[in-house]
Chimera marker file (.cmm) of the C-alpha trace (Angstrom):
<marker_set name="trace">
<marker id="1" x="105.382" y="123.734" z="138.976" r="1" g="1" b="0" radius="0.5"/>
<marker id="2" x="103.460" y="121.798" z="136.811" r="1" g="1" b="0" radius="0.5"/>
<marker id="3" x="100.712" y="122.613" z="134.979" r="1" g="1" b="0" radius="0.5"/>
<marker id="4" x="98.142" y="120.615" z="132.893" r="1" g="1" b="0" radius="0.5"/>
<marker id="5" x="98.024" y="122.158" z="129.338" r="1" g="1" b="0" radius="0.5"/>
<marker id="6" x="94.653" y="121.050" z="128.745" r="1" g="1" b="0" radius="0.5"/>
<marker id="7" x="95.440" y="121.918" z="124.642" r="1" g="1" b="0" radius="0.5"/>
<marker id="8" x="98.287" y="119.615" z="124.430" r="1" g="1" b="0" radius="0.5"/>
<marker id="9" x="97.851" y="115.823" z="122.775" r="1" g="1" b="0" radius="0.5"/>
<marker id="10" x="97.625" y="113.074" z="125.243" r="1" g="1" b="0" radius="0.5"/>
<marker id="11" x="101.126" y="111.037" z="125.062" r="1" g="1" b="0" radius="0.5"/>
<marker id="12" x="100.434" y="107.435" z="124.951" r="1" g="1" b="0" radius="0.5"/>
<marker id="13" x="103.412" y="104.828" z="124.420" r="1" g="1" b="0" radius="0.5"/>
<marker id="14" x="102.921" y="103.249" z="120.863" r="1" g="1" b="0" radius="0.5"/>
<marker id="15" x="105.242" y="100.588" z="119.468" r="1" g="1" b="0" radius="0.5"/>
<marker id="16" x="105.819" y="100.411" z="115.889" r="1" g="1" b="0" radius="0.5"/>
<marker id="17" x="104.432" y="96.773" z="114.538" r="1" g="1" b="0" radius="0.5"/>
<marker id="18" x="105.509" y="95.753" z="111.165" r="1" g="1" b="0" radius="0.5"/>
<marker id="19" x="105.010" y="93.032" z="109.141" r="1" g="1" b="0" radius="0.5"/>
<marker id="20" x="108.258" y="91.106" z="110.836" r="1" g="1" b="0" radius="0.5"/>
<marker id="21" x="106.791" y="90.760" z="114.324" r="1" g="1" b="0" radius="0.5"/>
<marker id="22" x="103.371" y="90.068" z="113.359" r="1" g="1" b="0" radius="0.5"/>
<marker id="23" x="104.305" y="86.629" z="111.131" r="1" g="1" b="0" radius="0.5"/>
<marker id="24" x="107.216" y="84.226" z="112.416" r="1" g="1" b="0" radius="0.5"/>
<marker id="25" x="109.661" y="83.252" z="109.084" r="1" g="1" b="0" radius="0.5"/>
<marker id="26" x="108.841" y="79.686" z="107.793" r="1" g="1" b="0" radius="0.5"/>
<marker id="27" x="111.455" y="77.234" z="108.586" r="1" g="1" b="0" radius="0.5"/>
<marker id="28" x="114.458" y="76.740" z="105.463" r="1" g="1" b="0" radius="0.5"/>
<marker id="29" x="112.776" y="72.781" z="105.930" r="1" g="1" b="0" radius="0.5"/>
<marker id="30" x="109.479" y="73.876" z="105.568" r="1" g="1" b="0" radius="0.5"/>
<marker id="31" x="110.476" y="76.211" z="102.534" r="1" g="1" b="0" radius="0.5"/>
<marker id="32" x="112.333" y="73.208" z="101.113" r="1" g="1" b="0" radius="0.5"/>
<marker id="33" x="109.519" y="70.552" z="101.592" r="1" g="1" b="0" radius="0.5"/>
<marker id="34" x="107.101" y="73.077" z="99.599" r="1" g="1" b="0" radius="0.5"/>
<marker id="35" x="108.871" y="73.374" z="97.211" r="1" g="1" b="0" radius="0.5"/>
<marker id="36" x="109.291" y="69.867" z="96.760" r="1" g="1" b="0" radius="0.5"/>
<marker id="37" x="105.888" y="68.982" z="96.971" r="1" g="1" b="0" radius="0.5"/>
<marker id="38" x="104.767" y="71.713" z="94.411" r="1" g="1" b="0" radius="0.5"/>
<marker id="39" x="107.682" y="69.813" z="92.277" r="1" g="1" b="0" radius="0.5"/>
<marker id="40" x="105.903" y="66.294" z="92.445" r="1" g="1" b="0" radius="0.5"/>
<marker id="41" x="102.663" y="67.968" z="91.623" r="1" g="1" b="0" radius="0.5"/>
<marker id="42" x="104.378" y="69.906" z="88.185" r="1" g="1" b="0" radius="0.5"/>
<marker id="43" x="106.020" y="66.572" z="87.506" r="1" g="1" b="0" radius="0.5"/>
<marker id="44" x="103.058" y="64.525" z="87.455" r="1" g="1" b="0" radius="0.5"/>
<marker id="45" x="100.786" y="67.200" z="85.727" r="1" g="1" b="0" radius="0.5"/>
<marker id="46" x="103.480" y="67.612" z="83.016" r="1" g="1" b="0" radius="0.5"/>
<marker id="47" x="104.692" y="64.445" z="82.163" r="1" g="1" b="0" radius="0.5"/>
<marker id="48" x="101.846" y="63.313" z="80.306" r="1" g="1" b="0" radius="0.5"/>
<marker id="49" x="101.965" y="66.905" z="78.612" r="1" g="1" b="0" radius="0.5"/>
<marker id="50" x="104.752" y="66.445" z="77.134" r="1" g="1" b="0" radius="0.5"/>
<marker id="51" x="104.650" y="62.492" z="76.374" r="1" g="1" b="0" radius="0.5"/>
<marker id="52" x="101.673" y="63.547" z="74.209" r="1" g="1" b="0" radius="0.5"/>
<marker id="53" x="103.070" y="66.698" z="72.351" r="1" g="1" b="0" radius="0.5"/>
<marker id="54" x="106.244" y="64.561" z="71.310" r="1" g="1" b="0" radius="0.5"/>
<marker id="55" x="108.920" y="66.057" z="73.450" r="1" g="1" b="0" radius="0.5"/>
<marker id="56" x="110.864" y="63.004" z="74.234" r="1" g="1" b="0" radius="0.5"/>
<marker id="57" x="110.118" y="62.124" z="70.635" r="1" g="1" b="0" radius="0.5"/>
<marker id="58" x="112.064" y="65.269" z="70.006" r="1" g="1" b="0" radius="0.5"/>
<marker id="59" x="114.706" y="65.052" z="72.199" r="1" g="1" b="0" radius="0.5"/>
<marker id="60" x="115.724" y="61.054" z="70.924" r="1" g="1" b="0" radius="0.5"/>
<marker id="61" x="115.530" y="62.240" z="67.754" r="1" g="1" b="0" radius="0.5"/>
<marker id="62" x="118.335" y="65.546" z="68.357" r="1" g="1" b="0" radius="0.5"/>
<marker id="63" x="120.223" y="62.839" z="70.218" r="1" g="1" b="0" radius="0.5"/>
<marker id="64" x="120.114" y="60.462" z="67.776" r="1" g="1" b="0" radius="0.5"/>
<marker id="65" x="121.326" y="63.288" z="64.852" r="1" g="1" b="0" radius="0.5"/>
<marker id="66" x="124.688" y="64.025" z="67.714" r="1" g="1" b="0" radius="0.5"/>
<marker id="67" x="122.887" y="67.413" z="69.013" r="1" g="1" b="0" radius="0.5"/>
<marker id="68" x="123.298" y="67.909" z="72.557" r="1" g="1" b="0" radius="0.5"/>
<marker id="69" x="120.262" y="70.226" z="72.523" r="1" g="1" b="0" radius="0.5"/>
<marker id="70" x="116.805" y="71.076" z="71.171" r="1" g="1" b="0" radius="0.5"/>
<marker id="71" x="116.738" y="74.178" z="68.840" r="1" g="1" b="0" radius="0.5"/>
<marker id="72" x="116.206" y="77.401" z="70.203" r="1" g="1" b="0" radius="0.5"/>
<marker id="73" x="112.499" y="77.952" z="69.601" r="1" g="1" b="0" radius="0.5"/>
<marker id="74" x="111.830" y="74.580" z="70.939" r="1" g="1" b="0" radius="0.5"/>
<marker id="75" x="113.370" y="75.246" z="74.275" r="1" g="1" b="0" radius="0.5"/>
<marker id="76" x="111.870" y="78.735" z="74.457" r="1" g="1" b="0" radius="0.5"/>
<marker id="77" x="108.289" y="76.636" z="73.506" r="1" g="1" b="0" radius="0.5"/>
<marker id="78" x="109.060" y="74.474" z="76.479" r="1" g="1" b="0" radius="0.5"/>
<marker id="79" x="110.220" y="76.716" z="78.840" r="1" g="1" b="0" radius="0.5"/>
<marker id="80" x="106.942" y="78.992" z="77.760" r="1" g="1" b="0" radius="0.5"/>
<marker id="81" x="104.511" y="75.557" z="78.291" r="1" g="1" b="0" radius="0.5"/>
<marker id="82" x="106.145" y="75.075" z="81.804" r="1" g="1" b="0" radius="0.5"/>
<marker id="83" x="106.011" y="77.968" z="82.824" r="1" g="1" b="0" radius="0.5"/>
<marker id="84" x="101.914" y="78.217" z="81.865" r="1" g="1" b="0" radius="0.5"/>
<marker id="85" x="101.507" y="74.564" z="83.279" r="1" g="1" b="0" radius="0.5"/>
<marker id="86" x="102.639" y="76.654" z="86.401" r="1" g="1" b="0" radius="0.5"/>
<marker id="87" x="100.333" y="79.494" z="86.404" r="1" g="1" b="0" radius="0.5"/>
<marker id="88" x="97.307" y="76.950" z="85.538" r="1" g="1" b="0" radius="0.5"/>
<marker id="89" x="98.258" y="74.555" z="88.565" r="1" g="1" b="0" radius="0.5"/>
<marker id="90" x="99.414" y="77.058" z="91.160" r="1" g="1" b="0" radius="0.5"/>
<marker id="91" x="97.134" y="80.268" z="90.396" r="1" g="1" b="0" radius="0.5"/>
<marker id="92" x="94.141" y="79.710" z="92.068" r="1" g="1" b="0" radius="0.5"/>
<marker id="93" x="95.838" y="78.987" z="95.191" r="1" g="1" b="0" radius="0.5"/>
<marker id="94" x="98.132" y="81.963" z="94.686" r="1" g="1" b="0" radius="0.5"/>
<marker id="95" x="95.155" y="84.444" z="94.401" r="1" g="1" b="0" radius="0.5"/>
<marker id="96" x="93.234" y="83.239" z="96.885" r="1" g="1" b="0" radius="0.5"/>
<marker id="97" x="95.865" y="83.053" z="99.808" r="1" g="1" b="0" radius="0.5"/>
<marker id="98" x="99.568" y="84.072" z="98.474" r="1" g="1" b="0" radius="0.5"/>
<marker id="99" x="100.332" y="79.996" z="98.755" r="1" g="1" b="0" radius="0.5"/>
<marker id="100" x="101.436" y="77.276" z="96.494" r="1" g="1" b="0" radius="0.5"/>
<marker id="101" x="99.769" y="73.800" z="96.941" r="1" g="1" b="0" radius="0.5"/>
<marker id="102" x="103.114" y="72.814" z="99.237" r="1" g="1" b="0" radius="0.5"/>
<marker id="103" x="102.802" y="75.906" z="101.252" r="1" g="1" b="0" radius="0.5"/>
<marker id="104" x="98.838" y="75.433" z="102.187" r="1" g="1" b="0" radius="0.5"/>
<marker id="105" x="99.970" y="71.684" z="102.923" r="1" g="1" b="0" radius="0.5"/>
<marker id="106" x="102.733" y="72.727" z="105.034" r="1" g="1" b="0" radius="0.5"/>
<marker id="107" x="100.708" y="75.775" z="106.633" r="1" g="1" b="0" radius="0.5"/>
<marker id="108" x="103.327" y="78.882" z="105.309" r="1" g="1" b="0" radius="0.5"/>
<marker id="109" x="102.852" y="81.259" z="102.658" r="1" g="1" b="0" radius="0.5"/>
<marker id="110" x="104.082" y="84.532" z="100.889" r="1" g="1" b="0" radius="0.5"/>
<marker id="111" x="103.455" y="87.716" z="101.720" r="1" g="1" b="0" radius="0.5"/>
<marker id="112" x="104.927" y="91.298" z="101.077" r="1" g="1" b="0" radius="0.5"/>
<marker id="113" x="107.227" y="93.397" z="103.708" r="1" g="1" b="0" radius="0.5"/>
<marker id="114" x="103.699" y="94.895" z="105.130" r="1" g="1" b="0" radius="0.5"/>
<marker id="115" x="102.959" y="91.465" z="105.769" r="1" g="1" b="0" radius="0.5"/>
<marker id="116" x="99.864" y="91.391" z="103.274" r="1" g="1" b="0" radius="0.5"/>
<marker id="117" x="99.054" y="88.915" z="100.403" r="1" g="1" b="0" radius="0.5"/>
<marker id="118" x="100.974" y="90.115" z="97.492" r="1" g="1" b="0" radius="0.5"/>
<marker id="119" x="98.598" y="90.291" z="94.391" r="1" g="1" b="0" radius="0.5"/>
<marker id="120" x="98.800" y="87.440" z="91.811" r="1" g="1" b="0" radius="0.5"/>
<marker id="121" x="100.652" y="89.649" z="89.250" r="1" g="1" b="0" radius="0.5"/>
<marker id="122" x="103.208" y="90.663" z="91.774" r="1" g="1" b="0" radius="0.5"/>
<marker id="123" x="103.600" y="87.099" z="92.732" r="1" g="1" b="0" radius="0.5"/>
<marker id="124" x="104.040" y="85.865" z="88.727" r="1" g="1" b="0" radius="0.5"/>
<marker id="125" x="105.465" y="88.757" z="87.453" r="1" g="1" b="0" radius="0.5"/>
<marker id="126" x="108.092" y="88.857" z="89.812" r="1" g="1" b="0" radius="0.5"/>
<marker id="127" x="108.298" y="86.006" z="92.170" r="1" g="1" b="0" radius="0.5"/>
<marker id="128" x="108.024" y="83.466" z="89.423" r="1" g="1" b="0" radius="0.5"/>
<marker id="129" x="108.521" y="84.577" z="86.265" r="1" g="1" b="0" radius="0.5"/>
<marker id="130" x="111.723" y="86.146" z="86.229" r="1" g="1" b="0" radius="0.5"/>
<marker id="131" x="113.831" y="83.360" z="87.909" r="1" g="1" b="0" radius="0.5"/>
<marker id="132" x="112.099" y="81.154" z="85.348" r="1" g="1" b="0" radius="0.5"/>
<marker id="133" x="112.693" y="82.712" z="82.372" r="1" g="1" b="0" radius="0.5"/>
<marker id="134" x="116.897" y="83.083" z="83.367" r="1" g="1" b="0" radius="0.5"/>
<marker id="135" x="116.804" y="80.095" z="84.362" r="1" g="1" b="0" radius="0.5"/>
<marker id="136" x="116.510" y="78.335" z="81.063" r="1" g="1" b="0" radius="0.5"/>
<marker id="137" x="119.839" y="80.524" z="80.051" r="1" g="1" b="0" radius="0.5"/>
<marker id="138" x="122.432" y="77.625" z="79.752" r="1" g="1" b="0" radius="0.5"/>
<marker id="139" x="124.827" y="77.421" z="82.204" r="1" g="1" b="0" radius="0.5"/>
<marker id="140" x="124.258" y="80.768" z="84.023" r="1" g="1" b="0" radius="0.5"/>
<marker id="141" x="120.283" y="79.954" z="84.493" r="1" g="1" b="0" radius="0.5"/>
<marker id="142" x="122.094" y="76.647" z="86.760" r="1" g="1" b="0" radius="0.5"/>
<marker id="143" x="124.292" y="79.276" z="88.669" r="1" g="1" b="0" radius="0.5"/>
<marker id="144" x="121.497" y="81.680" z="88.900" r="1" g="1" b="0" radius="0.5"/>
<marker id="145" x="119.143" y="78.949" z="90.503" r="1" g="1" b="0" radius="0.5"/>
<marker id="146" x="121.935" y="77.831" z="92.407" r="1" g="1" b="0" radius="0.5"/>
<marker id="147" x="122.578" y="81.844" z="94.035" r="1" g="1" b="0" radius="0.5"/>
<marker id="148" x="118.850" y="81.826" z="94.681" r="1" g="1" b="0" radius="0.5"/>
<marker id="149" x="118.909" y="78.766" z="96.841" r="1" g="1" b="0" radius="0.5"/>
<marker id="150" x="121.403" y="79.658" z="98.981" r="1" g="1" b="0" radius="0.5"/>
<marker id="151" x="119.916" y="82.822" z="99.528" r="1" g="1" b="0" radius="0.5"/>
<marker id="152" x="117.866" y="80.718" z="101.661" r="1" g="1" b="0" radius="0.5"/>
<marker id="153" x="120.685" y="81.120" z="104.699" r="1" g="1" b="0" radius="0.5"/>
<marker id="154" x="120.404" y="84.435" z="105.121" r="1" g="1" b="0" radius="0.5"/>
<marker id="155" x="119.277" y="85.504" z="108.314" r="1" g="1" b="0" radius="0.5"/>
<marker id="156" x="116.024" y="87.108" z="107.004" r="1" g="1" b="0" radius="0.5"/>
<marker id="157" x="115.490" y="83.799" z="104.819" r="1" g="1" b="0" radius="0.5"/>
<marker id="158" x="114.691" y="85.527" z="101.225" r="1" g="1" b="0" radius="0.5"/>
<marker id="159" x="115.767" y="84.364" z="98.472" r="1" g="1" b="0" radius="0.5"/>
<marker id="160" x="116.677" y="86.000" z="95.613" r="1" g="1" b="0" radius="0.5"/>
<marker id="161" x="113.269" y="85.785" z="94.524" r="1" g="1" b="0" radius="0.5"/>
<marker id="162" x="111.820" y="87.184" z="97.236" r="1" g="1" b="0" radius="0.5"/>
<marker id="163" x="114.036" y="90.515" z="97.058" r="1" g="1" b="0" radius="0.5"/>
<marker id="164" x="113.095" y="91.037" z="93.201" r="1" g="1" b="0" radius="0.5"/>
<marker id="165" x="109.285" y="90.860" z="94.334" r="1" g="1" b="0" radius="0.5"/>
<marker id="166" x="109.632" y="92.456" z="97.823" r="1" g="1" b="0" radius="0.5"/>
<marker id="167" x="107.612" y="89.246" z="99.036" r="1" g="1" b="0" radius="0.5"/>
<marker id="168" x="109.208" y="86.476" z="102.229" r="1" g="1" b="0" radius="0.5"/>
<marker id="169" x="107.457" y="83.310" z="103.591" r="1" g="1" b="0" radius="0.5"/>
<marker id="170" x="106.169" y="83.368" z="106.786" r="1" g="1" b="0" radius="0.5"/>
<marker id="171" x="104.078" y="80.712" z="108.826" r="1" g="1" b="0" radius="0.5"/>
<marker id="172" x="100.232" y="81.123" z="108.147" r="1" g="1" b="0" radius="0.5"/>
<marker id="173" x="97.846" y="81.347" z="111.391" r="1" g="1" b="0" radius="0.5"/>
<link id1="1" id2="2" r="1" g="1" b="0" radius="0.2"/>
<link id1="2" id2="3" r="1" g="1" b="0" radius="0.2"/>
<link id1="3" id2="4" r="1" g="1" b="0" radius="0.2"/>
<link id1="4" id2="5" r="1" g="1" b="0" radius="0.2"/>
<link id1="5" id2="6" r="1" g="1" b="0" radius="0.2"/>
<link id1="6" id2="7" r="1" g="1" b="0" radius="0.2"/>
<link id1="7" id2="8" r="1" g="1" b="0" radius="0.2"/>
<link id1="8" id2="9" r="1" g="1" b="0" radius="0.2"/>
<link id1="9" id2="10" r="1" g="1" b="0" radius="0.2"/>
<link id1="10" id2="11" r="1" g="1" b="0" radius="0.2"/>
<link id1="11" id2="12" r="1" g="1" b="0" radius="0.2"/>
<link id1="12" id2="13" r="1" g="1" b="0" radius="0.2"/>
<link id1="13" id2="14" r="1" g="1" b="0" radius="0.2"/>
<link id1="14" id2="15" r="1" g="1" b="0" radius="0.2"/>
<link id1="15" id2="16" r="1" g="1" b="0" radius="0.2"/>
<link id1="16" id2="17" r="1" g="1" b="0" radius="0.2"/>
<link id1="17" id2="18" r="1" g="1" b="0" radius="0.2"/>
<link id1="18" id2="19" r="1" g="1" b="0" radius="0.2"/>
<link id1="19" id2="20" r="1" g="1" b="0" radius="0.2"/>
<link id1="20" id2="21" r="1" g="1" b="0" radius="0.2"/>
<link id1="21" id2="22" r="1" g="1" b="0" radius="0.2"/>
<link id1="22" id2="23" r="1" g="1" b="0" radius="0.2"/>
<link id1="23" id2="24" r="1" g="1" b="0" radius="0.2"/>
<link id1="24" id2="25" r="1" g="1" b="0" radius="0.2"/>
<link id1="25" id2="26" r="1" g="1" b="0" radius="0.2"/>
<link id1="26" id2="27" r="1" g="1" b="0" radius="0.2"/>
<link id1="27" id2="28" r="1" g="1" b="0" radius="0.2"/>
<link id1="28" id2="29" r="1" g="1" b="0" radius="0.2"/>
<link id1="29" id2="30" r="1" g="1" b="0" radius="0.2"/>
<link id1="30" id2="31" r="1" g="1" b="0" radius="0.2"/>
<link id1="31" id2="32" r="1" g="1" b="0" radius="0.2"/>
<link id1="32" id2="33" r="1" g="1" b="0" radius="0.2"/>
<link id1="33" id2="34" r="1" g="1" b="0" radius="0.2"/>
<link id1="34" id2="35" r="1" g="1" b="0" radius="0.2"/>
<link id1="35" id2="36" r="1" g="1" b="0" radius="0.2"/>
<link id1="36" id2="37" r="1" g="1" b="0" radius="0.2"/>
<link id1="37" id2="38" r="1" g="1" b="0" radius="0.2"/>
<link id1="38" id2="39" r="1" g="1" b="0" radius="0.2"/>
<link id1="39" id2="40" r="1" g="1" b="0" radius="0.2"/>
<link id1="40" id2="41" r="1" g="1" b="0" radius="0.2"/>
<link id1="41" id2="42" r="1" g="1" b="0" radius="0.2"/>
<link id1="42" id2="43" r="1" g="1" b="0" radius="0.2"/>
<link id1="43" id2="44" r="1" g="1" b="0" radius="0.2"/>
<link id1="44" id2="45" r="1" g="1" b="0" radius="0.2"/>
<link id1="45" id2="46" r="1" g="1" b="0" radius="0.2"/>
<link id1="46" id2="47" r="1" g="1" b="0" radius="0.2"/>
<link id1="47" id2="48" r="1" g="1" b="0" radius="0.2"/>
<link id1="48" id2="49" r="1" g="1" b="0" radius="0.2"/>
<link id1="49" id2="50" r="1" g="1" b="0" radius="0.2"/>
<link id1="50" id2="51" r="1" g="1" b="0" radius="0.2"/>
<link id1="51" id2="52" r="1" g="1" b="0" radius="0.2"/>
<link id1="52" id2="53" r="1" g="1" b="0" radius="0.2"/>
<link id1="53" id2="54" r="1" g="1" b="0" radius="0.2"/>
<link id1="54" id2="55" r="1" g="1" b="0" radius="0.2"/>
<link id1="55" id2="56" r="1" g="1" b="0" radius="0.2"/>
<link id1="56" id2="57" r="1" g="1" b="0" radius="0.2"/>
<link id1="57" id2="58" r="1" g="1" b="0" radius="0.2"/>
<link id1="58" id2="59" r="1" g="1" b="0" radius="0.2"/>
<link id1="59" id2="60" r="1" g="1" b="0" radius="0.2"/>
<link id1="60" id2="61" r="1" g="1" b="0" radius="0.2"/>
<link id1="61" id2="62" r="1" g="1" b="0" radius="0.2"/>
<link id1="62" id2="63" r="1" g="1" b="0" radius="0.2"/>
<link id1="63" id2="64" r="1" g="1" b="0" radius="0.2"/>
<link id1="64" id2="65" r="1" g="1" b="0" radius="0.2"/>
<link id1="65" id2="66" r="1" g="1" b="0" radius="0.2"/>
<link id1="66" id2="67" r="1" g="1" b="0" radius="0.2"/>
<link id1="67" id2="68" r="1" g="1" b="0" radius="0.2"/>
<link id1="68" id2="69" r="1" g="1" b="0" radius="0.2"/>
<link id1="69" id2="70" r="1" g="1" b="0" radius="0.2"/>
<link id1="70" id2="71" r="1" g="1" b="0" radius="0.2"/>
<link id1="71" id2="72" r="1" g="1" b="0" radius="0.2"/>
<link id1="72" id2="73" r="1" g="1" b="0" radius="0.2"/>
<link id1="73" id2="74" r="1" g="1" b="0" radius="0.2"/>
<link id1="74" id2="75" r="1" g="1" b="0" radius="0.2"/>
<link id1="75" id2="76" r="1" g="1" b="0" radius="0.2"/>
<link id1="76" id2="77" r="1" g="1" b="0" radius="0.2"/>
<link id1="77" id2="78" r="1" g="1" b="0" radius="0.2"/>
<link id1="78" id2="79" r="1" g="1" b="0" radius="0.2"/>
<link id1="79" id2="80" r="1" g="1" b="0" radius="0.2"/>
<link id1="80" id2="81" r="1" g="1" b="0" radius="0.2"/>
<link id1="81" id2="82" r="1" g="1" b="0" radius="0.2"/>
<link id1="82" id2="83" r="1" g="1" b="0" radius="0.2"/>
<link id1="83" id2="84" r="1" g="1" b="0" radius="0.2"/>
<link id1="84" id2="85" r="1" g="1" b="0" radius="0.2"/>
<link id1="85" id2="86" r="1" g="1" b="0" radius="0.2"/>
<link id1="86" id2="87" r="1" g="1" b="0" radius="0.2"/>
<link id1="87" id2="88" r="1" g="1" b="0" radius="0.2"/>
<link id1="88" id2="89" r="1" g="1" b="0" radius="0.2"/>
<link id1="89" id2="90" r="1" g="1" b="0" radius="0.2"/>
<link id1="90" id2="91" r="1" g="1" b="0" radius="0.2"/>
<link id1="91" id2="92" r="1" g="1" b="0" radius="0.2"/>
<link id1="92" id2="93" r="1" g="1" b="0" radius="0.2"/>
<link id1="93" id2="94" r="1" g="1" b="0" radius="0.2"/>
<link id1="94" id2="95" r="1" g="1" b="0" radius="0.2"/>
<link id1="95" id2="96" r="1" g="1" b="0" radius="0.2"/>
<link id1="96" id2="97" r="1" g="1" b="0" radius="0.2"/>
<link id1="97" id2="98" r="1" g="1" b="0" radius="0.2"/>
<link id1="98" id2="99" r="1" g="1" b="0" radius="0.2"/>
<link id1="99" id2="100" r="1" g="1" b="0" radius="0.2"/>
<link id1="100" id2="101" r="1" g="1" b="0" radius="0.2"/>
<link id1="101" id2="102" r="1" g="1" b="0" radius="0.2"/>
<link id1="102" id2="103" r="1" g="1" b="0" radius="0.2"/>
<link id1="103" id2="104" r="1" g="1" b="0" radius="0.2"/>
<link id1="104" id2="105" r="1" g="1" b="0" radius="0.2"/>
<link id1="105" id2="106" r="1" g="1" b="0" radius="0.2"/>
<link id1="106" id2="107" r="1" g="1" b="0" radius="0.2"/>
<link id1="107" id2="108" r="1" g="1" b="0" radius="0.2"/>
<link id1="108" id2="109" r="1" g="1" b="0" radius="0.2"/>
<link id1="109" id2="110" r="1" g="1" b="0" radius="0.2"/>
<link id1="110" id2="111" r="1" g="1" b="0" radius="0.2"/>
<link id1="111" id2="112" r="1" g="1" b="0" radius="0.2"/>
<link id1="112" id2="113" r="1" g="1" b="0" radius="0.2"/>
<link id1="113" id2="114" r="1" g="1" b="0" radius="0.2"/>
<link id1="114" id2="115" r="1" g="1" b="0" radius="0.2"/>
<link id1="115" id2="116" r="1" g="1" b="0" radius="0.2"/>
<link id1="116" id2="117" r="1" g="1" b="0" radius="0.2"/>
<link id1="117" id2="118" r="1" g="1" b="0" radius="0.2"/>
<link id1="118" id2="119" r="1" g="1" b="0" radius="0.2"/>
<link id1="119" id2="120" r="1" g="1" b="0" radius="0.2"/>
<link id1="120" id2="121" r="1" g="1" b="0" radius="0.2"/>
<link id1="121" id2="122" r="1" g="1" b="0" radius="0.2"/>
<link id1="122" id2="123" r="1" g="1" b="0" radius="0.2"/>
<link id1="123" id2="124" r="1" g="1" b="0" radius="0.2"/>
<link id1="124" id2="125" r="1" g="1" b="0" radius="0.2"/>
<link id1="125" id2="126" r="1" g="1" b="0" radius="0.2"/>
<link id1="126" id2="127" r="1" g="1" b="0" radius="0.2"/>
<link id1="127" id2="128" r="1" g="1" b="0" radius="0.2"/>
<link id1="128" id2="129" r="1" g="1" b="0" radius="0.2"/>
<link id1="129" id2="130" r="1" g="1" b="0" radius="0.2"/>
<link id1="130" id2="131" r="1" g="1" b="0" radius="0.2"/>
<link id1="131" id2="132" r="1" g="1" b="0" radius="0.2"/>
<link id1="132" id2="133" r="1" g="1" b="0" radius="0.2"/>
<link id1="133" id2="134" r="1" g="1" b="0" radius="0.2"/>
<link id1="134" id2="135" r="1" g="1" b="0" radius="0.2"/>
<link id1="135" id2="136" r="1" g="1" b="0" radius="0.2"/>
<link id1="136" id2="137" r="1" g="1" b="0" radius="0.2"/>
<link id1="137" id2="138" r="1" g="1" b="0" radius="0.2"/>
<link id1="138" id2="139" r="1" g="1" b="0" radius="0.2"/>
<link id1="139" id2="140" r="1" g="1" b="0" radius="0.2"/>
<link id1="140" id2="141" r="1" g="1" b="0" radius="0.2"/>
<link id1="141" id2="142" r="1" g="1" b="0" radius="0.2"/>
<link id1="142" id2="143" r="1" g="1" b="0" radius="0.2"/>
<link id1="143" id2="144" r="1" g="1" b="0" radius="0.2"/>
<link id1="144" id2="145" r="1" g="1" b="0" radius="0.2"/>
<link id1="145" id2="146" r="1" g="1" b="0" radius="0.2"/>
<link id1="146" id2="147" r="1" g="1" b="0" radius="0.2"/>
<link id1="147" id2="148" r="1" g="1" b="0" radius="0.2"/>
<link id1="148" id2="149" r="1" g="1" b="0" radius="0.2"/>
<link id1="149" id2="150" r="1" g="1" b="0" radius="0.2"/>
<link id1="150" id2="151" r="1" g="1" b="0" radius="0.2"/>
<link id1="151" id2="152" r="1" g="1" b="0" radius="0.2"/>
<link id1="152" id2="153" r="1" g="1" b="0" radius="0.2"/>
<link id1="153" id2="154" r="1" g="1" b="0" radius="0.2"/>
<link id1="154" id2="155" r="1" g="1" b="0" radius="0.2"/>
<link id1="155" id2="156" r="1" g="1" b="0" radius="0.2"/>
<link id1="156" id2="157" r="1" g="1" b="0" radius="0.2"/>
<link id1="157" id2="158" r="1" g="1" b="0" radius="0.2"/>
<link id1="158" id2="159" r="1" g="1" b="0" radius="0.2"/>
<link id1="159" id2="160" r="1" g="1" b="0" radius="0.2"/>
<link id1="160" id2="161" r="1" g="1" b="0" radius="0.2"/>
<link id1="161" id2="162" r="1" g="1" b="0" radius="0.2"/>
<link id1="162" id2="163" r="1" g="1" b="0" radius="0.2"/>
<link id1="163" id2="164" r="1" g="1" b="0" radius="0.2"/>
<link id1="164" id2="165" r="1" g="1" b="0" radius="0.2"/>
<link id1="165" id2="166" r="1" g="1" b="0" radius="0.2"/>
<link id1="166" id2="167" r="1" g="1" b="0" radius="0.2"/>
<link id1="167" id2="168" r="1" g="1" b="0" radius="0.2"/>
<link id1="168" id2="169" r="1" g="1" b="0" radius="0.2"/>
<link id1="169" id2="170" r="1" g="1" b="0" radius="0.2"/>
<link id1="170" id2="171" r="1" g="1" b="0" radius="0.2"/>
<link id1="171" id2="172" r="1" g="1" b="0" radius="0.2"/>
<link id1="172" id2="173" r="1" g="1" b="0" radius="0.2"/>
</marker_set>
C-alpha cells in the first residue's frame, strides 16, 4: 500500500557539479606555449630595464674582479625589480580575467577548485610570488623550478604552484 505523504519533500535526482566538469584542463602544450609567450613579453619589457640601470655594467664588472656572482642585495634588488616588472605587465590582465597575456592569446586561464577567478592577491601572493622568491635561492631555487615543472604530468595537471594557491588552468569559453 502506498500512500502519498503529501508533507514529505519532493525527491528529484541532482548531480553534484563542481568546478572539474564544468571547465576542461588546458593542454600541458597550451600551458607551455603561455608561458613562453608571457616569457618573450618579460624579456623584451626588461631588457631595456636593465641595460639602462647598469646591470650588465654590473655583472662585467663582478666578472671582471673573478666573482662568479653579484652581491647579495643586488640580486635580492633584481629579483625584487623582476618580480614588479611582472605585476606591472601581467596585472591588469590577471584582475580582469585570472589570465596572463599567453593565456588570453592561447584562450586558457586560472581559476580556483570552485572554478571561479581567483582574486589578484591570491593569484600574486601565492601563484607567483612564492615560486619567485625561492627561486632566486641558488641551486635549490633551479631544483625547485625544476619540481614545479614536472608537476605538470600529473594527471590533474597542477603544478606546484597551483597546489600552494589552490588555483589550475582550464580552457576559457
Amino acid at each position: 500500500m502506498d500512500e502519498l505523504n503529501p508533507y514529505q519533500a519532493p525527491a528529484a535526482p541532482v548531480s553534484a557539479v563542481d568546478g572539474e566538469s564544468v571547465h576542461a584542463l588546458a593542454d600541458r602544450g597550451e600551458r607551455l606555449a603561455a608561458v613562453l609567450i608571457d616569457a618573450v613579453i618579460s624579456i623584451v619589457v626588461m631588457l631595456p630595464v636593465m641595460f639602462l640601470a647598469g646591470y650588465f655594467d654590473m655583472v662585467r664588472a663582478n666578472a671582471d674582479a673573478g666573482r662568479i656572482l653579484l652581491p647579495l642585495g643586488q640580486i635580492l634588488l633584481w629579483a625584487a625589480i623582476g618580480f614588479l616588472g611582472f605585476v606591472l605587465i601581467q596585472g591588469i590582465p590577471l584582475q580582469a580575467t585570472g589570465q596572463t597575456w599567453g593565456k588570453r592569446l592561447l584562450r586558457i586561464k586560472i581559476v580556483d577548485l570552485a572554478g571561479t577567478k581567483p582574486s589578484l592577491a591570491t593569484l600574486i601572493g601565492k601563484r607567483y610570488l612564492p615560486l619567485h622568491a625561492l627561486a632566486n635561492v641558488p641551486c635549490l631555487g633551479s631544483l625547485l623550478v625544476l619540481v614545479d615543472c614536472l608537476m605538470i604530468f600529473r594527471d590533474d595537471k597542477r603544478c606546484l604552484h597551483d597546489l600552494v594557491a589552490g588555483t589550475r588552468v582550464v580552457k576559457a569559453r
